[in-house]
C-alpha positions in Angstrom: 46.6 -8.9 -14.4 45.3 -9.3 -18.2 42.0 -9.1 -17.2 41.8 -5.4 -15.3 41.7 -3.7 -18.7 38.6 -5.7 -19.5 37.1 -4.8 -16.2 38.0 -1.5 -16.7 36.5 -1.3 -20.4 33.8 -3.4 -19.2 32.8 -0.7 -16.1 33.3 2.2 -18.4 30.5 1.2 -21.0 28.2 0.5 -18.3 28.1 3.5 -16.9 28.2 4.8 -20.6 24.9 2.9 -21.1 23.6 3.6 -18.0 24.0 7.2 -18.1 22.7 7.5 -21.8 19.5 5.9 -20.6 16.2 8.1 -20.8 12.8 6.8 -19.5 9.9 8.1 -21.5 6.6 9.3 -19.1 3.4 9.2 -20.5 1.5 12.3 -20.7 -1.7 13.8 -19.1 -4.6 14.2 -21.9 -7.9 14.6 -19.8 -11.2 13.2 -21.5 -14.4 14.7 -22.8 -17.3 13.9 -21.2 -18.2 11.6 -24.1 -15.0 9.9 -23.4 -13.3 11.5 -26.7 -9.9 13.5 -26.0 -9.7 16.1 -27.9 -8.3 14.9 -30.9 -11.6 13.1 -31.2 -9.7 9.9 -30.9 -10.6 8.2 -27.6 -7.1 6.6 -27.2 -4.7 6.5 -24.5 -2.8 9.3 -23.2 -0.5 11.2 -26.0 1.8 14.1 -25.4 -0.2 17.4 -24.8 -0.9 19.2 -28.4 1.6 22.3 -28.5 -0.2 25.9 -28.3 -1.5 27.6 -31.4 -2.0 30.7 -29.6 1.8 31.5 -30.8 3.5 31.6 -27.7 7.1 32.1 -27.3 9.4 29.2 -25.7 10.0 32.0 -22.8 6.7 32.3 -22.3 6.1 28.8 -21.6 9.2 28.9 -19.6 7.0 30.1 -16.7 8.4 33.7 -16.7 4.9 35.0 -17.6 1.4 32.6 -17.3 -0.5 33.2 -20.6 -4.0 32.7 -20.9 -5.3 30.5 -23.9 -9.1 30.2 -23.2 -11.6 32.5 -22.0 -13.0 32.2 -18.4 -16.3 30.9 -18.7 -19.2 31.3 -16.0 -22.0 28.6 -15.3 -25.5 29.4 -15.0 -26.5 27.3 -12.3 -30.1 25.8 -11.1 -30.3 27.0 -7.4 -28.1 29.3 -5.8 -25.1 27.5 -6.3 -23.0 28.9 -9.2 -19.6 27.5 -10.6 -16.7 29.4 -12.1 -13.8 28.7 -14.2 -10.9 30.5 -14.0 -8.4 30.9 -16.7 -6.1 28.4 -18.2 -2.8 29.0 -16.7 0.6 28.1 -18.0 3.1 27.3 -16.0 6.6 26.0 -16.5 5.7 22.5 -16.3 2.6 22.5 -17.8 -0.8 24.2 -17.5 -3.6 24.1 -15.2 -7.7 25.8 -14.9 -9.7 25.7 -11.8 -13.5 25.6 -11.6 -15.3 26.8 -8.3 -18.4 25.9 -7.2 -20.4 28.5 -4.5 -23.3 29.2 -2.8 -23.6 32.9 -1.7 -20.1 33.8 -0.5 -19.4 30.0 0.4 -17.2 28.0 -1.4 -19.1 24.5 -1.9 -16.3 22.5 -4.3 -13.2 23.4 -6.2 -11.6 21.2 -8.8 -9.1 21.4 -11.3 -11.0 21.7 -14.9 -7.7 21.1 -16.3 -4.3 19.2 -15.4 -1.9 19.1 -18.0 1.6 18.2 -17.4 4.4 18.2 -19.5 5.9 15.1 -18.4 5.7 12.3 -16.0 7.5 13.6 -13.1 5.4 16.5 -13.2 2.2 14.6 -13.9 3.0 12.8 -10.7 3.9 15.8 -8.3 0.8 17.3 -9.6 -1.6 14.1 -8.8 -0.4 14.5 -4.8 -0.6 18.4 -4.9 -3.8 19.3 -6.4 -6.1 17.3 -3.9 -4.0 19.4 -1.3 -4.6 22.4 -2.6 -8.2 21.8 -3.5 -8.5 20.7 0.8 -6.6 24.0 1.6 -8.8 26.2 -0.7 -12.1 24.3 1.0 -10.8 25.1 4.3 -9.3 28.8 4.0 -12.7 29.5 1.7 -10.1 31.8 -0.4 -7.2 31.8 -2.5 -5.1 32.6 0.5 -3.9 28.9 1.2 -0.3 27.7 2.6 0.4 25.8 -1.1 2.9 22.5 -1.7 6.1 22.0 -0.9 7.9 20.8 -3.3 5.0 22.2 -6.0 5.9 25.4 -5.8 5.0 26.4 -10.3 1.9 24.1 -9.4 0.9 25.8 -6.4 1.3 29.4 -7.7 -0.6 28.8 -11.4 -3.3 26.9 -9.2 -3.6 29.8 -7.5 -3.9 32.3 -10.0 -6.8 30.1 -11.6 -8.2 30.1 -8.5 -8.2 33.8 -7.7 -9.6 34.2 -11.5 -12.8 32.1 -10.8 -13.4 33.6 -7.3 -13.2 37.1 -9.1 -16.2 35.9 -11.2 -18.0 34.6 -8.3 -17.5 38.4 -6.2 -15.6 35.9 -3.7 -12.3 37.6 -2.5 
């Protein structure tokens, strides 16, 4: 009998502890080609630099995508010519697109960017880009069926998307 108020105690700042606990995620900086991040450092992943562009904490909230780079277009060699659409922001993060084409044929697609805000988003976004990336090879248009599950992912993706197809006169 003396010892249930221990137990008690004991249980109770347990699940103090264990409720209090917060696990840190590393965050997504993608490289230069030089292998430099843009900091010029070439160290490990550090949390994504905060916009200068002065955006509001509701517009990094995901109620409206703001742009923060120029589309760029790039000359290419052949026929084939690449795209970039622009850098969306999205709730949990921000993502750019770049689309490679010959004649009205989409010939690659990859994300330019990947930026996520945190772990758990860094991780949904490793298993739904490559999806989407398959479902824009295979609908050859920003019309694809998107990720469940991805759905800020999915919609920012796709406004890159239908950015750099615009450039390209791909609809």
């Amino acid at each position: 009998m003396k010892r249930a108020p221990i137990v008690i105690t004991s249980t109770a700042a347990g699940l103090a502890l264990l409720f209090s606990y917060h696990t840190s995620h590393p965050s997504l900086q993608i490289k230069s080609a030089s292998g430099a991040t843009p900091d010029g450092t070439g160290s490990t992943p550090t949390a994504p630099p905060e916009s200068t562009s002065g955006a509001s904490p509701q517009s990094r909230s995901g109620s409206s995508p703001e742009t923060t780079s120029p589309p760029t277009t790039k000359p290419a060699a052949s026929s084939s010519r690449s795209a970039t659409g622009t850098d969306v922001q999205y709730r949990y993060g921000d993502i750019q697109i770049e689309v490679t084409a010959s004649g009205s044929k989409i010939t690659n697609v990859t994300a330019a960017r990947d930026d996520a805000t945190d772990g758990h988003s860094y991780q949904i976004n490793s298993e739904a880009v490559p999806i989407l990336e398959s479902q824009t090879m295979s609908a050859q248009s920003a019309q694809i069926d998107g990720v469940s599950g991805a759905t800020y992912t999915t919609q920012a993706y796709e406004q890159s998307l239908q950015s750099a197809l615009d450039q390209l006169g791909i609809s």
